[in-house]
Each structure stands twice: as C-alpha cells, then as structure tokens.
N, C-alpha and C positions, 0 to 999 in steps of 0.2 A: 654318635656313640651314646650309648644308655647309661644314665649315670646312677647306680645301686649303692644302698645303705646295707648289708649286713647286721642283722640285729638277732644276736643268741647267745646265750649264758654260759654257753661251752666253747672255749675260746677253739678244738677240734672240731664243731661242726662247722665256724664259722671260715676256717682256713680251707674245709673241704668244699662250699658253698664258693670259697673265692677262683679256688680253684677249678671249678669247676666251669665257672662263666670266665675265666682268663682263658683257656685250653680252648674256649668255643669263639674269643674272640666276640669283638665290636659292642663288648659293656668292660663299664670303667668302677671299677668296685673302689667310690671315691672313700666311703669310711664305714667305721664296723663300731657297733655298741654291744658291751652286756647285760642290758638291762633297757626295760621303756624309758626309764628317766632320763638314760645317758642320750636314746634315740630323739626322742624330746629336743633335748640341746643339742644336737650335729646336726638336727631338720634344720634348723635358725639360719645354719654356718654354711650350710651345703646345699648348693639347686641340686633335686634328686629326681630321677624320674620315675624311680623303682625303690622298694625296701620291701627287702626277705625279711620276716617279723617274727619270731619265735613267742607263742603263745602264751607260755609257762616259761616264766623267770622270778628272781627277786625284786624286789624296791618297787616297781610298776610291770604287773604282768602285759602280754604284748597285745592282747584283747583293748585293753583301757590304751595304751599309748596308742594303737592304730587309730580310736574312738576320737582321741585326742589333737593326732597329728592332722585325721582326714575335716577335721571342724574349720582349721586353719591351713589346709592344702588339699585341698580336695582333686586336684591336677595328680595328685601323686598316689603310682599305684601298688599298692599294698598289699603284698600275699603271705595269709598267717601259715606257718608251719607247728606243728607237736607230734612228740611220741606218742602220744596217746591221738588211736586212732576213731573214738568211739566219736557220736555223731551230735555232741553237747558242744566241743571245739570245733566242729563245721558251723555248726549253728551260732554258736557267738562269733565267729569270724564272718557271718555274713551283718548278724546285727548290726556289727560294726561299720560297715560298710567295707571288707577287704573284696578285692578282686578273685582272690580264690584261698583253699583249704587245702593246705597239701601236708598229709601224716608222714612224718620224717621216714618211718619202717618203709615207704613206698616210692617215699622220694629220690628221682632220676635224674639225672645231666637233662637229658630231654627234655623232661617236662618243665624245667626253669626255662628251657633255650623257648621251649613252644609257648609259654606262658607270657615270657618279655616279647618276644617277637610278636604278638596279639597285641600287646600293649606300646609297641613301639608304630603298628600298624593304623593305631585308634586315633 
C-alpha cells in the first residue's frame, strides 16, 4: 500500500484529495499538513512514499518544502499541485525536482490514481 502525505492550506481540498485516493483503494493517506513547515516535520515521523504538495501556502510555500524534503528524501515522490494554472508553477515544480505539476482547476481522481501507480511501478 502507498503511503501519502497530504499537504494544502485548505483543510476542503485536503479531505477531497483523501478522499479521493481512499474510494480508489490501495494508498494509505498516513497524514496531512497545512503548510511546508508542518510537512517538514511529519517527513521525520512518517515513511511516505508519496506527497501531494500544494504550491502556494503560508509559513513555507510547497515549492521550497518539496526543495527541502527531496535534499533529504529523495526516494520520495513529490507532486506539486496550484490554482494557478500558468506555466511559472510548472516550472518551479520541476526545478525543484517534483515528479509532476498538476493545476487543481484540472485536477481528476484519475490522474492521482495514474500518477501514484507510475510511481508505485518505478
């Protein structure tokens, strides 16, 4: 089973993200932050094999924590999501090294399900 981090400032996207990988079965959404900081510290506590990372937040946006976590986890695969679909937040989410860019207005059940199943296959 896949073991995902939940990371978005809107405690709504983050209960529809859980839901969304619980309904599809065989990932275990072990914990959720609002914020990079908070994601930061649950990396320490939790073996993760996955974290949804929400781009634009307070205290630490999800750009620098992914920066952060992949320095010292590099095993773990990181895909940043934002409302904002312009092509500045694709581009720092690759600097950073995430696995993918997915703009929330577009974002599916599917393309989580096809995205960890790529990454559970790797």
């Amino acid at each position: 089973m896949l073991r995902v981090m939940i990371v978005d400032d809107q405690g709504g996207m983050r209960q529809m993200l859980r839901k969304i990988l619980e309904y599809e079965g065989g990932f275990d959404v072990v914990c959720e932050a609002s914020n990079g900081q908070e994601a930061l510290e649950l990396v320490e506590k939790q073996p993760l094999d996955m974290i949804l990372m929400d781009g634009q937040m307070p205290q630490m946006n999800g750009f620098e924590a992914t920066k952060q976590i992949l320095a010292c986890h590099p095993e773990i695969g990181i895909a940043n999501t934002s409302m904002n679909k312009d092509s500045q937040d694709a581009r720092l989410a690759k600097e950073v090294g995430a696995i993918a860019f997915i703009p929330k207005p577009t974002l599916k059940g599917e393309t989580l399900i096809e995205l960890m199943a790529c990454r559970m296959a790797s």
